[in-house]
Backbone as JSON, one array per atom type, in Angstrom:
{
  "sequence": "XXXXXXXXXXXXXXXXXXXXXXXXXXXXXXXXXXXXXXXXXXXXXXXXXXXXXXXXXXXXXXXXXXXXXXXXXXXXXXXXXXXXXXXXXXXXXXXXXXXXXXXXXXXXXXXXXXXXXXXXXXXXXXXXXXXXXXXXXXXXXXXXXXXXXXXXXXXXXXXXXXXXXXXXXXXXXXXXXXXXXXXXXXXXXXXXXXXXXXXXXXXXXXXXXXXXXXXXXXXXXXXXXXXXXXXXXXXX",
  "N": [[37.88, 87.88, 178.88], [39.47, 91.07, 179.37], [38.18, 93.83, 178.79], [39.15, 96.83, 176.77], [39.15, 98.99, 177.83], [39.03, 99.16, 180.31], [41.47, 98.35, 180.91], [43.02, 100.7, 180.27], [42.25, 102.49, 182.31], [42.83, 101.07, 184.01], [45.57, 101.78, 184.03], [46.12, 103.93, 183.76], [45.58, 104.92, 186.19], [47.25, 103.85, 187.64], [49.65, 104.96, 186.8], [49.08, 108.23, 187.47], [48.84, 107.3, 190.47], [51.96, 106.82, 190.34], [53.1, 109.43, 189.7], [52.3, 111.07, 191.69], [53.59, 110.16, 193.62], [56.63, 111.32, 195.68], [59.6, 112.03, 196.18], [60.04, 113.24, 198.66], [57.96, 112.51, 199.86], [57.93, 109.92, 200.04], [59.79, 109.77, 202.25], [59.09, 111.7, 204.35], [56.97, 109.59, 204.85], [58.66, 107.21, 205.55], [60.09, 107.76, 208.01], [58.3, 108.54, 209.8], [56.83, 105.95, 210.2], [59.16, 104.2, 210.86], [59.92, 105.76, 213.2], [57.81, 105.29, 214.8], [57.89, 102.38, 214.67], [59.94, 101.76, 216.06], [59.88, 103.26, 218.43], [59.12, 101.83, 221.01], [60.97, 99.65, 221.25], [63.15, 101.37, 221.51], [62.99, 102.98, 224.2], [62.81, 100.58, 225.95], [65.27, 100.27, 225.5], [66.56, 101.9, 226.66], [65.99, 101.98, 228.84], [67.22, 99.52, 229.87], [70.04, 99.85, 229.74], [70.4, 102.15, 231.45], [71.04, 101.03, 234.34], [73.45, 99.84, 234.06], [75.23, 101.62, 233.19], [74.98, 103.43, 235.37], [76.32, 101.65, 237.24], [78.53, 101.18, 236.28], [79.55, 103.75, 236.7], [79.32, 103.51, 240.23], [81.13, 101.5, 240.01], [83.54, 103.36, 239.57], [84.11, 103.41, 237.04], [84.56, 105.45, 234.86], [85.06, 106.6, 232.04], [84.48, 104.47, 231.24], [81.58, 104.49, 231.67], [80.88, 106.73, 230.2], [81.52, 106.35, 227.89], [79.6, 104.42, 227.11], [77.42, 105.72, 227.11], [77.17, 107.71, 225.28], [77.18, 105.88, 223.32], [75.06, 104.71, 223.61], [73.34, 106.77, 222.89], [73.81, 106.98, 220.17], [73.19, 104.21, 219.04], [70.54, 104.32, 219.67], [69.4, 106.3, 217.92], [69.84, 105.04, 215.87], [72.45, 104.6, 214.69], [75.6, 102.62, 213.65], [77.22, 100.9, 216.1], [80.52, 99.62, 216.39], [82.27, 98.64, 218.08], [81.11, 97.82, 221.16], [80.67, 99.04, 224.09], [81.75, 96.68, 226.75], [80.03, 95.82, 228.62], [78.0, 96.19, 227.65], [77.2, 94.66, 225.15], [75.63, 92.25, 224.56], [73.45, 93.38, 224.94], [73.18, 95.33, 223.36], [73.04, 93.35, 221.19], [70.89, 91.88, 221.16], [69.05, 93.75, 220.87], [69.66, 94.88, 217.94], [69.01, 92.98, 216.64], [66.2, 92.76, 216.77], [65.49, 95.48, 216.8], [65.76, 94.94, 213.52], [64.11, 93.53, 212.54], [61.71, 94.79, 213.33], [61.87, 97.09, 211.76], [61.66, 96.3, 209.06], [59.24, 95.32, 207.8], [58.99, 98.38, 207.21], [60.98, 99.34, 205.47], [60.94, 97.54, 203.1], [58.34, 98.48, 202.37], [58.99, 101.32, 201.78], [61.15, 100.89, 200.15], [60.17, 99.7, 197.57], [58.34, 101.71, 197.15], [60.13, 103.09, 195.78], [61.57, 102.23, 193.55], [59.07, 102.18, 191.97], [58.81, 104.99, 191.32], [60.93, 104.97, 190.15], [60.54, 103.43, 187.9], [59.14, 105.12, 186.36], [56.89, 106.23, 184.0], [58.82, 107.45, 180.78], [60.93, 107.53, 182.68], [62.86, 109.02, 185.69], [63.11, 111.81, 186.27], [66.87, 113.67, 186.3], [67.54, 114.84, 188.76], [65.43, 113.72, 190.5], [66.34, 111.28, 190.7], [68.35, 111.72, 191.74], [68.21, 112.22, 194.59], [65.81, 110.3, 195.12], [68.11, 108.34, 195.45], [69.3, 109.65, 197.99], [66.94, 109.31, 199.57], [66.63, 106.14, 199.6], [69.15, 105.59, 200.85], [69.02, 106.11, 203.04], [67.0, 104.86, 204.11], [67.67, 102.18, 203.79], [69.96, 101.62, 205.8], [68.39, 102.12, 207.92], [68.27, 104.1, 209.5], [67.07, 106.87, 211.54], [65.91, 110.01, 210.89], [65.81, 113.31, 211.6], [66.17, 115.01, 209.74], [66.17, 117.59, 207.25], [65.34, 116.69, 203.92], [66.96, 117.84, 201.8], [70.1, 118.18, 202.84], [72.06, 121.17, 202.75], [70.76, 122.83, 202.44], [69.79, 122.62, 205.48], [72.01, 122.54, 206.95], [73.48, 125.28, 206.39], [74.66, 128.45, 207.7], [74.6, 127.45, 210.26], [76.74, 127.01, 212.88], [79.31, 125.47, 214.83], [81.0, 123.79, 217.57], [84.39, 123.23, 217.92], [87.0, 120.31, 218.35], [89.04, 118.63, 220.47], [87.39, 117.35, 221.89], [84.02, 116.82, 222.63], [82.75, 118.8, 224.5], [85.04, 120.54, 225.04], [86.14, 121.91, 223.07], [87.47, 125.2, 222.01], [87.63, 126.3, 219.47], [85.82, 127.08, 215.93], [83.45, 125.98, 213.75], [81.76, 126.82, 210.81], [79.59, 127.01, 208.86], [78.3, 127.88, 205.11], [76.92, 129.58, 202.41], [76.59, 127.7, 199.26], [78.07, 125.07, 199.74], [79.74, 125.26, 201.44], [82.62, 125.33, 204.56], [83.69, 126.86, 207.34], [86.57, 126.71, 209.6], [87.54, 128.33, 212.26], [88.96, 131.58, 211.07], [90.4, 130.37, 209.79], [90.83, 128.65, 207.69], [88.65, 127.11, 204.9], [86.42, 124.93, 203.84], [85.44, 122.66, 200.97], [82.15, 120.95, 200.81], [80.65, 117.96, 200.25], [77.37, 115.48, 200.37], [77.54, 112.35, 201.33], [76.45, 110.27, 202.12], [73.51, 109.47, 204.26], [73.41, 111.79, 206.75], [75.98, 112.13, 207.02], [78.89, 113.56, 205.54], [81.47, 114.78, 203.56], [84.57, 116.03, 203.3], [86.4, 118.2, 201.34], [89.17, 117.78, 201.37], [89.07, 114.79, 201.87], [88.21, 114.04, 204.49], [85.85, 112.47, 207.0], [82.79, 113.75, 208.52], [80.1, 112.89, 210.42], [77.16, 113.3, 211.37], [74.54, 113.99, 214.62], [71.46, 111.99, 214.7], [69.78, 113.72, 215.89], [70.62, 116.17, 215.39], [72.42, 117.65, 216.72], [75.31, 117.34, 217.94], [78.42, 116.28, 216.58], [80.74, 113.82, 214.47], [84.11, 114.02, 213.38], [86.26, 112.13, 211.58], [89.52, 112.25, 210.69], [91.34, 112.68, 207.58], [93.87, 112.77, 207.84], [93.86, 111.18, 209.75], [92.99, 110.53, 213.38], [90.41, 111.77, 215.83], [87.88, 114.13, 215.62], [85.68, 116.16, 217.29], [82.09, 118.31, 218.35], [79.39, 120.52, 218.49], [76.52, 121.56, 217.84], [76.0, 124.99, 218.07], [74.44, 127.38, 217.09], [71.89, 127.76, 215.47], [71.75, 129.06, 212.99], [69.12, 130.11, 212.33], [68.51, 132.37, 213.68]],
  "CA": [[38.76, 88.87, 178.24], [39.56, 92.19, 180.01], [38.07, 95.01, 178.34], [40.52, 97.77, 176.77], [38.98, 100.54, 178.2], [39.52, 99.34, 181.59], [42.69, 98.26, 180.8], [43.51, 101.91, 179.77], [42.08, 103.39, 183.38], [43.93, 100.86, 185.26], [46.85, 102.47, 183.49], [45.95, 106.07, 183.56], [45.58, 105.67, 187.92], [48.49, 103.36, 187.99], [50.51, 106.31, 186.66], [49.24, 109.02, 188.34], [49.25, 107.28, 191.68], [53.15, 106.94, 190.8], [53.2, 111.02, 189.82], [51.37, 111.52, 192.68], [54.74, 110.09, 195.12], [57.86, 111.92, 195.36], [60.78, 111.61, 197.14], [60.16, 113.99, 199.9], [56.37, 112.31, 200.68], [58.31, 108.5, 200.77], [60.93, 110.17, 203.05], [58.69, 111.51, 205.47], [56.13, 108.48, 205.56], [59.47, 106.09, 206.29], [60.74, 108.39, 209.25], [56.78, 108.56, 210.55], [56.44, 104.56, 210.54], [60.05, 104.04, 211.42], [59.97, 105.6, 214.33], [56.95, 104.27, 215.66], [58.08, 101.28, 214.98], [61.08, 101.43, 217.0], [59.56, 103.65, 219.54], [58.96, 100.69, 222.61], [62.45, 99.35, 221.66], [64.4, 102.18, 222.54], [62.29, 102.89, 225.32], [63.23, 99.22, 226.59], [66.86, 99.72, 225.97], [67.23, 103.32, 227.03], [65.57, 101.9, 230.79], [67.97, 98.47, 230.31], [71.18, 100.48, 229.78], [70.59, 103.2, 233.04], [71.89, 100.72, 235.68], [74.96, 98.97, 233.62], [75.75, 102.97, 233.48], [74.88, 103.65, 236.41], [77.04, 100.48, 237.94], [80.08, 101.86, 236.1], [79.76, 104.98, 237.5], [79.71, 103.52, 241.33], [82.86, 101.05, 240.09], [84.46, 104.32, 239.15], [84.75, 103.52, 235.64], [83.95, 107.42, 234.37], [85.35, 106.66, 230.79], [83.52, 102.85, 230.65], [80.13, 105.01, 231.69], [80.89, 107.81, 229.41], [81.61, 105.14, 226.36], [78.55, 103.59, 226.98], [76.07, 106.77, 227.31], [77.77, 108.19, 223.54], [76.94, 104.65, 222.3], [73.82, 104.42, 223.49], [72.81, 108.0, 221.91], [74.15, 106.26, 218.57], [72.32, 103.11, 219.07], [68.82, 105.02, 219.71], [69.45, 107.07, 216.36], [70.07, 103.91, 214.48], [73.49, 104.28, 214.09], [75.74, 101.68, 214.31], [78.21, 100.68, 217.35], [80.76, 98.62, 215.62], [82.5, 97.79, 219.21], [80.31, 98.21, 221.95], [81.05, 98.59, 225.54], [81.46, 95.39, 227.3], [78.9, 95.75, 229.87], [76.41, 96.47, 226.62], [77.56, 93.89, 224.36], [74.78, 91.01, 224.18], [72.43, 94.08, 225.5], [73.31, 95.76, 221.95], [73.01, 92.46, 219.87], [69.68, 91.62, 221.27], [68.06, 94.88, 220.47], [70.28, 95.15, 217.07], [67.91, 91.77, 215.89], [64.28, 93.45, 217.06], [65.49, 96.39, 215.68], [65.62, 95.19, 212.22], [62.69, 93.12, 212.27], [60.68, 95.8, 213.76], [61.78, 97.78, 210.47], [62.15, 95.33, 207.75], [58.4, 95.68, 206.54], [58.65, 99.66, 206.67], [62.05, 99.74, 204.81], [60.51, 97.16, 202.22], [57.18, 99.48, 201.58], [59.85, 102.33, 201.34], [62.19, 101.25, 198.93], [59.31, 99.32, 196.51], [57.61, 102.93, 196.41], [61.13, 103.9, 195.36], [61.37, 101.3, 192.37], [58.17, 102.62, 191.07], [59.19, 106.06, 191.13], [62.16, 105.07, 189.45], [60.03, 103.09, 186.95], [57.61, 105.97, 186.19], [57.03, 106.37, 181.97], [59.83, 108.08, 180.5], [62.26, 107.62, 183.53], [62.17, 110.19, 186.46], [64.31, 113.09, 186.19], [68.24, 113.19, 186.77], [67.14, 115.46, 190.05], [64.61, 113.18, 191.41], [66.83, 109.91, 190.63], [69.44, 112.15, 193.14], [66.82, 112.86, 195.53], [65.86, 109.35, 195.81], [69.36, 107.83, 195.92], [69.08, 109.6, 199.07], [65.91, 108.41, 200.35], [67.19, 104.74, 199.56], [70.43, 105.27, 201.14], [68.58, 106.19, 205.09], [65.78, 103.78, 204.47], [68.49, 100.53, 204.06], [70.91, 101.97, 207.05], [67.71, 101.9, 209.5], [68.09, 105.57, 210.11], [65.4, 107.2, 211.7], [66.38, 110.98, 211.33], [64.91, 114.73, 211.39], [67.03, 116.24, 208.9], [65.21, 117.4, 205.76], [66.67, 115.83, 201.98], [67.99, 119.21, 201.06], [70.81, 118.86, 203.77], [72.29, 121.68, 202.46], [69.63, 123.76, 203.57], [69.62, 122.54, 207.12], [73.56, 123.44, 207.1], [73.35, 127.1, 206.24], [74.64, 129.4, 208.56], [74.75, 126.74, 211.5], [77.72, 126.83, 214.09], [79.37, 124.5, 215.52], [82.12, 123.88, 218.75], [85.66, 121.95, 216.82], [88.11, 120.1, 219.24], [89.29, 116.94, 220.32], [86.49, 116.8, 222.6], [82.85, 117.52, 222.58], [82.98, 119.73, 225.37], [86.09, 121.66, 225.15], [86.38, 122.34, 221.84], [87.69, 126.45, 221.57], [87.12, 126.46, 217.62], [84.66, 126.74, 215.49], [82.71, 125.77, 212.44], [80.36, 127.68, 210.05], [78.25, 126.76, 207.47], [78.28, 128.77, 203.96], [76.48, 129.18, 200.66], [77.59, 126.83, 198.11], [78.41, 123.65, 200.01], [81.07, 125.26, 202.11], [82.22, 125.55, 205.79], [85.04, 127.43, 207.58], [87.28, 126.74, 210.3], [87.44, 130.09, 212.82], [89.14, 132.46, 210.18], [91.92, 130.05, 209.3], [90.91, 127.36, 206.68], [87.71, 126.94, 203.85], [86.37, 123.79, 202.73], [84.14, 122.27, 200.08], [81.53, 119.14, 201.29], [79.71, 116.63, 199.7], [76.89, 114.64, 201.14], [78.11, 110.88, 201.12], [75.68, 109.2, 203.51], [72.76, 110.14, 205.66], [74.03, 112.74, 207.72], [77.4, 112.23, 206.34], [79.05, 114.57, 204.23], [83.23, 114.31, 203.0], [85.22, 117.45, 202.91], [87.24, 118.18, 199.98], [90.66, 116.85, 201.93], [88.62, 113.83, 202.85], [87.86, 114.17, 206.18], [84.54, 112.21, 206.74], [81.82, 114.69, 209.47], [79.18, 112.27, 210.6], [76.27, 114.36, 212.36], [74.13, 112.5, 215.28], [70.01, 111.91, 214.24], [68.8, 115.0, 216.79], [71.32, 117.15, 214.27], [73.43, 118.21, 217.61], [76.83, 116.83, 217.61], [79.27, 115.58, 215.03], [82.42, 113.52, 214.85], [85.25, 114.23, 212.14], [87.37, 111.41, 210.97], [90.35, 113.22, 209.93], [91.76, 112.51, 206.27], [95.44, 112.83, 208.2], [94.27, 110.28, 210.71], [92.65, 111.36, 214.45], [89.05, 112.15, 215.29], [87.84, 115.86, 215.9], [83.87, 116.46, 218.18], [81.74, 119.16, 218.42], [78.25, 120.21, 219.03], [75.84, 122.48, 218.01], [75.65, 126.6, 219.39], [73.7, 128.62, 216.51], [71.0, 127.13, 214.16], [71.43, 129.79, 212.3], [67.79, 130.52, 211.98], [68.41, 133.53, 215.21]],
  "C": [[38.54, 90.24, 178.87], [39.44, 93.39, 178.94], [39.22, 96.22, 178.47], [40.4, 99.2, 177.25], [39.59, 100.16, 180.0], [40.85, 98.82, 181.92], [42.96, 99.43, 181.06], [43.12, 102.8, 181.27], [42.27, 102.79, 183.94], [45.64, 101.38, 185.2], [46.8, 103.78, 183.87], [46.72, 105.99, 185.11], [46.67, 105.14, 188.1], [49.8, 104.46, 188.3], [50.27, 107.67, 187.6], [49.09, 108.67, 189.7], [50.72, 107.32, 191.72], [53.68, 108.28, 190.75], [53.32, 111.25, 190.77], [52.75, 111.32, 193.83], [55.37, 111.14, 194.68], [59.08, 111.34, 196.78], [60.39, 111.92, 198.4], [59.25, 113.56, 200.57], [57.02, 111.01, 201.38], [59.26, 108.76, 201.97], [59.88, 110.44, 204.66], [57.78, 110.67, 206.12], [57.07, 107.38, 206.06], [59.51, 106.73, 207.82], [59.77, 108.35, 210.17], [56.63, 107.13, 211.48], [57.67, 104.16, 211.09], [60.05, 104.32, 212.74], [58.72, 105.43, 215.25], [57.38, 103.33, 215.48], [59.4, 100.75, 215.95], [60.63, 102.34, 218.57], [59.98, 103.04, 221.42], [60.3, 100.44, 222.91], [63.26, 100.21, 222.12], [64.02, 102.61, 223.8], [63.24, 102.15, 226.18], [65.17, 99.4, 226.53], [67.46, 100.49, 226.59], [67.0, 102.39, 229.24], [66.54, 100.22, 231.21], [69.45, 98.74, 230.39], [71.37, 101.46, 230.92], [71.63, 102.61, 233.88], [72.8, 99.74, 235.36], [75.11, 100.48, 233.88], [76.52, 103.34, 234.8], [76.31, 102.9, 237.4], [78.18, 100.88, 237.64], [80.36, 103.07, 236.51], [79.91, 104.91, 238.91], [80.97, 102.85, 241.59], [83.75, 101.68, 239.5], [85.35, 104.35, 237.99], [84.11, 104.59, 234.71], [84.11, 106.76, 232.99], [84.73, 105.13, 230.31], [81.73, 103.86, 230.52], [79.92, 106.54, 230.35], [80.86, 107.27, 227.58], [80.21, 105.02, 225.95], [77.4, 104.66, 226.45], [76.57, 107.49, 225.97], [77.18, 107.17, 222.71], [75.66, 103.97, 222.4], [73.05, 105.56, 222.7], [72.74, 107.31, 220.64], [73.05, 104.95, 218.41], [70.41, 103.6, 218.82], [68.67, 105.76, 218.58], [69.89, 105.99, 215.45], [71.14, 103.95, 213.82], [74.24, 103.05, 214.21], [76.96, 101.83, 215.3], [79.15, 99.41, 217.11], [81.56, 98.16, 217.05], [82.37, 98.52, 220.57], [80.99, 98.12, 223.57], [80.9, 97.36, 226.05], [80.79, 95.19, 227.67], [77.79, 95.32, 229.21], [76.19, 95.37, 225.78], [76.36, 92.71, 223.75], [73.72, 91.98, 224.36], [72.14, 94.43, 223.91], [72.62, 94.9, 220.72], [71.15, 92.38, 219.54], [68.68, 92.77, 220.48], [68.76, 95.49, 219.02], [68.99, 93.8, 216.09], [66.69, 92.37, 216.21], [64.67, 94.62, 216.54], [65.32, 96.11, 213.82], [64.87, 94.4, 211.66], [61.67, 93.79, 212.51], [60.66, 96.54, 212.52], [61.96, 97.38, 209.24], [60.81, 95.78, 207.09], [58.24, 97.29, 206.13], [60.08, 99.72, 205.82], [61.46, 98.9, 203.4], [59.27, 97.98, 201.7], [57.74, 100.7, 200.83], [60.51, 102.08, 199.9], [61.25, 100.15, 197.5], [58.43, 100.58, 195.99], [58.94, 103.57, 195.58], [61.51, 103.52, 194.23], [60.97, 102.24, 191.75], [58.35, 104.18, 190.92], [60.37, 106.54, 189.97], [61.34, 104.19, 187.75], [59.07, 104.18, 186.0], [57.65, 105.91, 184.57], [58.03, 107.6, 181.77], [61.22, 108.3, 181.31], [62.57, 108.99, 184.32], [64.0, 110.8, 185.94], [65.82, 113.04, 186.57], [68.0, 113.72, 188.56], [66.66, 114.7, 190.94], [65.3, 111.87, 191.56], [68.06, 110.1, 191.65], [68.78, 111.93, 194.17], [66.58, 111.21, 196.4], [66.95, 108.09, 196.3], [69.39, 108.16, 197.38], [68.57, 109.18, 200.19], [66.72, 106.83, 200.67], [68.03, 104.62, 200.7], [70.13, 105.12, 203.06], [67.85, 104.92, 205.11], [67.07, 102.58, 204.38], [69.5, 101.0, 205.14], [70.1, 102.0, 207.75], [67.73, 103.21, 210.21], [66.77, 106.31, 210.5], [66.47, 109.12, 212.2], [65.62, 112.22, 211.13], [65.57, 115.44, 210.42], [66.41, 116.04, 207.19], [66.14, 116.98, 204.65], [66.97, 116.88, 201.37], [69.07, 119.35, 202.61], [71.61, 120.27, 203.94], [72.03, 122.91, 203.46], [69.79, 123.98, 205.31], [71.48, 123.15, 207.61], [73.77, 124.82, 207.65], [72.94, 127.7, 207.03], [74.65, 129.12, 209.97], [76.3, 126.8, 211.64], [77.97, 125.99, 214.67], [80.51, 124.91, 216.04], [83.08, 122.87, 217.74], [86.53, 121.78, 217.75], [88.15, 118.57, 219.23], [88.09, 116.38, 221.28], [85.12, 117.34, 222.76], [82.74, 118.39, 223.34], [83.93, 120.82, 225.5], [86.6, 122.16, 224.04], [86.08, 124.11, 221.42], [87.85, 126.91, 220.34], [85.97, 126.49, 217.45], [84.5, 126.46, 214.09], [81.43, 125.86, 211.6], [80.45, 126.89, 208.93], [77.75, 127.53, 206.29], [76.98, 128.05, 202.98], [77.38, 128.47, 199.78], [78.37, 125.51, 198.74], [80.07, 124.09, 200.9], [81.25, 125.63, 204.1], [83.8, 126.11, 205.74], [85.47, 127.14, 208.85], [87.5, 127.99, 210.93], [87.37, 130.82, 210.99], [89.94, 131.96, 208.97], [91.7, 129.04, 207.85], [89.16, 127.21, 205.77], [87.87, 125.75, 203.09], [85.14, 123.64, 201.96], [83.48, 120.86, 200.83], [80.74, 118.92, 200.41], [78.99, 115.82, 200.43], [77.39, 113.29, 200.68], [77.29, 109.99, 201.58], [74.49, 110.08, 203.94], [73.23, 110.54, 206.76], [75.26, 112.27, 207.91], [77.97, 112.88, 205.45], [81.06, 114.54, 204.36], [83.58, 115.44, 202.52], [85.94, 117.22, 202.12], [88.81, 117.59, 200.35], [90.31, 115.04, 202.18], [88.05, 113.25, 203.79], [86.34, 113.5, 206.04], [83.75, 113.14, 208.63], [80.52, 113.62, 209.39], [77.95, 113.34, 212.03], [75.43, 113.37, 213.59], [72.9, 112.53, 214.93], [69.29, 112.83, 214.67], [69.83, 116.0, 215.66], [71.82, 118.27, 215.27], [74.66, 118.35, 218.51], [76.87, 116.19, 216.75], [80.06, 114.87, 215.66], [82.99, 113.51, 213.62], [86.01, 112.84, 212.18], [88.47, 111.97, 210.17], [90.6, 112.26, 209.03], [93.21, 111.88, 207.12], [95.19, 111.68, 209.37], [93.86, 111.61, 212.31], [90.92, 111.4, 213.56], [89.11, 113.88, 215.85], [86.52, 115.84, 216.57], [83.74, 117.62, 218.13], [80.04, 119.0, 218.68], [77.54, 121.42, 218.86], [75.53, 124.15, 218.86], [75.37, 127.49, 218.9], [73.31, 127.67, 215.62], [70.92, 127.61, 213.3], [70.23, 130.6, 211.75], [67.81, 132.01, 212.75], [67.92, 134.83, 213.73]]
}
């Protein structure tokens, strides 16, 4: 028979080891172990993707090599590539399966500390039950990203290039207090985060950011995409 005292101080530490997490600690121990654990692999795919590149660049396919080197950025940030360059195609799959065995036991340690957080006595806060909706939402998408869980924050007062093309894009787009951004002079919207480094303007429009947090792409509401790319952190 298990004595009730030590019942009562496997209870006490139980609890305050689950106090003791928070969102922001499970957040940065996934992103830590995550990307060590994918480390080698992108390594391996960044040095197996060069000379398919490469190869389309001497059979003067500019816009096959330009596909590919966008979709490998995405791929190495754990996004996904729902139809991959040809060249890449079985290259992708292969390292799409070791990718998510490489992170299956850190996404399972992740989202079982996230349970118990959610289990804590009395039921965690409406704040912290936001907070870790977030966490959850990177750790099962395989995201491995730098952007702190107050995106908000990281927003404010950042600049960005707006066009149809990452490069030539003569617009711009600022970053306000209060969840808002502006178009040059001409237009003011409201966002919402939706996703890990996803956020849905008040028309719709979905703004997907990339995992280094230095280009975007817009999905217009009206149909069409929009690019851009980082050119004040706002911190200056």
């Amino acid at each position: 028979m298990k004595h009730p005292l030590l019942i009562l101080l496997l209870v006490t530490l139980t609890s305050t080891c689950a106090l003791a997490d928070s969102p922001e600690a499970i957040l940065k121990d996934y992103r830590k172990q995550a990307a060590q654990a994918v480390e080698r692999l992108n390594q391996s795919l960044e040095k197996a993707a060069t000379p398919i590149i490469t190869k389309l660049v001497k059979d003067g396919d500019t816009a096959g090599a330009e596909l590919l080197t966008s979709q490998l950025k995405a791929k190495l940030a754990g996004e996904s590539v729902p139809s991959p360059q040809a060249s890449a195609t079985q290259l992708f799959s292969l390292y799409d399966d070791a990718r998510a065995k490489a992170l299956a036991p850190v996404q399972k340690s992740s989202i079982a500390r996230i349970d118990s957080l959610l289990k804590t006595a009395g039921g965690a806060k409406l704040e912290m039950v936001a907070e870790l909706g977030k966490v959850r939402a990177e750790v099962e998408t395989g995201m491995v990203s730098t952007v702190p869980l107050d995106f908000a924050k990281k927003l404010y007062k950042t600049k960005w290039t707006w066009g149809y093309d990452i490069n030539s894009g003569n617009s711009t787009l600022t970053f306000g207090a209060g969840k808002t951004l502006q178009i040059n002079t001409d237009a003011t919207h409201k966002w919402v985060e939706v996703g890990p480094l996803k956020i849905k303007w008040d028309d719709e429009s979905i703004m997907t950011f990339d995992a280094d947090f230095k280009t975007f792409q817009v999905d217009m509401a009206k149909g069409g995409v929009r690019r851009g790319k980082l050119i004040d952190s706002g911190r200056n």
